[in-house]
N, C-alpha and C positions, 0 to 999 in steps of 0.2 A: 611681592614685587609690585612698585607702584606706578603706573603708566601716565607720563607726562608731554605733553603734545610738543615737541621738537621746534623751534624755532627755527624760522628761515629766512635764508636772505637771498639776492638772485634772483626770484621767486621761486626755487626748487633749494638750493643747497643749505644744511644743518648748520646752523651759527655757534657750532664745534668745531665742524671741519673749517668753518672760518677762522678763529681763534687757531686752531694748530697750525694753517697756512699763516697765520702773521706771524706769531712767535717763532717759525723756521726763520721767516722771509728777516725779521729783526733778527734773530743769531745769524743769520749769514751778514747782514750788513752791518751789526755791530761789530761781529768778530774782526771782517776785513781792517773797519776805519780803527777800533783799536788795537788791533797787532800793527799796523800803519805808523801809530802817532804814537804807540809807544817804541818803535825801533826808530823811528826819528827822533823822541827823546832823549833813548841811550845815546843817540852820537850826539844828539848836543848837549848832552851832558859830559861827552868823553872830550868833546871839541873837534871830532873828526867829521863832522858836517859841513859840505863844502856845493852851493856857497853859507855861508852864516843867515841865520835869522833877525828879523829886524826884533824890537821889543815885544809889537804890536801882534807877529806872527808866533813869536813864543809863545804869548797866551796863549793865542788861537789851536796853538798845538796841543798844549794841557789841556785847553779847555776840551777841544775834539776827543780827546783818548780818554778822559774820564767817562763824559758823555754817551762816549759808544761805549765803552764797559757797561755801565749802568745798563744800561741797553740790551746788552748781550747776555745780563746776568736775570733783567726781569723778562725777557724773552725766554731764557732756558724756562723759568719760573711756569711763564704763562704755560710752555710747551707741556711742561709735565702737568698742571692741573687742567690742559684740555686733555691728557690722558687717561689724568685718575680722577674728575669728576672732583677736583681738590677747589672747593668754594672759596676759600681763604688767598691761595696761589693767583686763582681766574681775576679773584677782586682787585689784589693787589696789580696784576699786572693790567686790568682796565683803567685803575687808578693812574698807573703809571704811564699810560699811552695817551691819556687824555691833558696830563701835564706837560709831558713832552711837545704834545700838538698843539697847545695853547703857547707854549716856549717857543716853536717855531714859529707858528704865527706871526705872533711880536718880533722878531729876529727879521722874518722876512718882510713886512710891513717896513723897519727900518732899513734896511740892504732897498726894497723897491724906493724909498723918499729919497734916498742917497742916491740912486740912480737917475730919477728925474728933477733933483734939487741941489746937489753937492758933489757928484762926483766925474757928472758929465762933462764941463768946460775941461777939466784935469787928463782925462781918458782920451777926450778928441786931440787935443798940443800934445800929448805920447803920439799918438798915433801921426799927426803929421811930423814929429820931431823923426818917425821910426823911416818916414817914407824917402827921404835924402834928398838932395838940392837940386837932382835934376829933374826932379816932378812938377809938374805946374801948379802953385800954390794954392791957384781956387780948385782944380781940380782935386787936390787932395784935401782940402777942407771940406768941400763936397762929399765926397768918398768916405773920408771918417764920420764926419756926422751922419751921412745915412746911415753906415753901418755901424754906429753906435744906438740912433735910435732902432732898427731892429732887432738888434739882441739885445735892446730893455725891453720889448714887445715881448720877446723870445720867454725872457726870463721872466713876466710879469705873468703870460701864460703857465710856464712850467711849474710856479710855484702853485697858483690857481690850483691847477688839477692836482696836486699832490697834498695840499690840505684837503678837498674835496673825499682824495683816497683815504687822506687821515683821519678825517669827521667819521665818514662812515666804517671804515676799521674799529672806533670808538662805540661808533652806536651796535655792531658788531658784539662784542666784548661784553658790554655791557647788558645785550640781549642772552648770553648765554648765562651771566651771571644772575638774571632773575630768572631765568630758566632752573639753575643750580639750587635757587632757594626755594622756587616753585613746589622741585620734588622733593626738596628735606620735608617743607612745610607737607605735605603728601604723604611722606612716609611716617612721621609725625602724628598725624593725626588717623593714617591706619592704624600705626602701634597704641596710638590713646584708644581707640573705640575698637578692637580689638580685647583689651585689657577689662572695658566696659561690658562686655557680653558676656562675660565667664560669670554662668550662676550656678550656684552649688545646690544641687536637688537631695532632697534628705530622703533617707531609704525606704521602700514603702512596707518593708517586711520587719517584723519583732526581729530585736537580738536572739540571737539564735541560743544564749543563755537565759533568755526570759519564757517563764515558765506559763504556759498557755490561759490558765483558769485564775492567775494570780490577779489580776484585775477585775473591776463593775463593766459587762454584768456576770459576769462569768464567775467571780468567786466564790467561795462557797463562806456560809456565816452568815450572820445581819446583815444586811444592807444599811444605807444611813441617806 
């Protein structure tokens, strides 16, 4: 058995036990969004979805339910090879965390520019159209734009911290997988130098059929 120094994150906890905590934490929140978006699908594929989806939110739908599959299926992934030490499973599912986290990224980068470049004037005129005629005009244009720019604050923060969690999930992952290769290469090279010490000592005693005097100097006859 070949003893390799444990990786840590926290400064105390095994970047195993991190890996199993994210691969539940992803099977539970893949599982949710997609039994979600695919029981939305069946009705709107059956047409009993009520109210109807626009074009824009159909994709959105597909797109969500694939997504979280994937998700849920390299989560089980991850789950099982932080249990069995399965190097192949841990890689694929770091691989898999780190393109998702770059995918969101990019997703959320654009969703924040549309918030502060495209989709604000749109949001504010909902929001005084929602407020009815007997509201005072400025006050209610007040009222929405404040509380529109807050919760683009709101959500500029939320997303922050959640790539943050996702980086380090990544670096996470990623530590346990050079962990995993650490101790092949380990046991590797026990088994190689192991293999290298076996020497084979030759007997120090005559064949027990070889006849004692039959050799110089012992024989009898000429010598030469």
């Amino acid at each position: 058995m070949v003893y390799v120094r444990s990786r840590k994150f926290c400064c105390c906890l095994p970047v195993r036990f991190g890996v199993f905590c994210e691969s539940l934490l992803g099977i539970a929140i893949g599982g949710l969004f997609s039994v979600g978006g695919w029981i939305v699908i069946h009705d709107m594929m059956k047409g009993t979805l009520n109210p109807p989806l626009s074009g824009n939110e159909k994709t959105a739908t597909w797109f969500l339910a694939i997504i979280s599959t994937l998700i849920l299926l390299i989560s089980i992934g991850g789950l099982v090879g932080s249990i069995g030490k399965i190097l192949p499973l841990v890689g694929l599912y770091a691989g898999a965390i780190t393109f998702a986290t770059v995918a969101d990224i990019a997703v959320g980068i654009y969703v924040i520019w549309q918030l502060f470049h495209g989709e604000g004037a749109t949001d504010v005129s909902k929001c005084e159209a929602n407020a009815g005629d007997g509201v005072n005009k400025d006050f209610t244009h007040f009222a929405c734009n404040a509380s529109f720019k807050a919760a683009r604050v709101v959500v500029v923060v939320i997303y922050v911290l959640f790539w943050l969690i996702s980086i380090y999930g990544c670096h996470i992952a990623f530590e346990y997988v050079s962990q995993l290769r650490e101790e092949r290469e380990r046991e590797a090279e026990s088994e190689k130098g192991g293999q290298q010490n076996v020497t084979v000592v030759a007997p120090a005693y005559a064949p027990a059929n070889t006849y004692a005097f039959a050799g110089a100097p012992n024989a009898m006859g000429p010598q030469y």
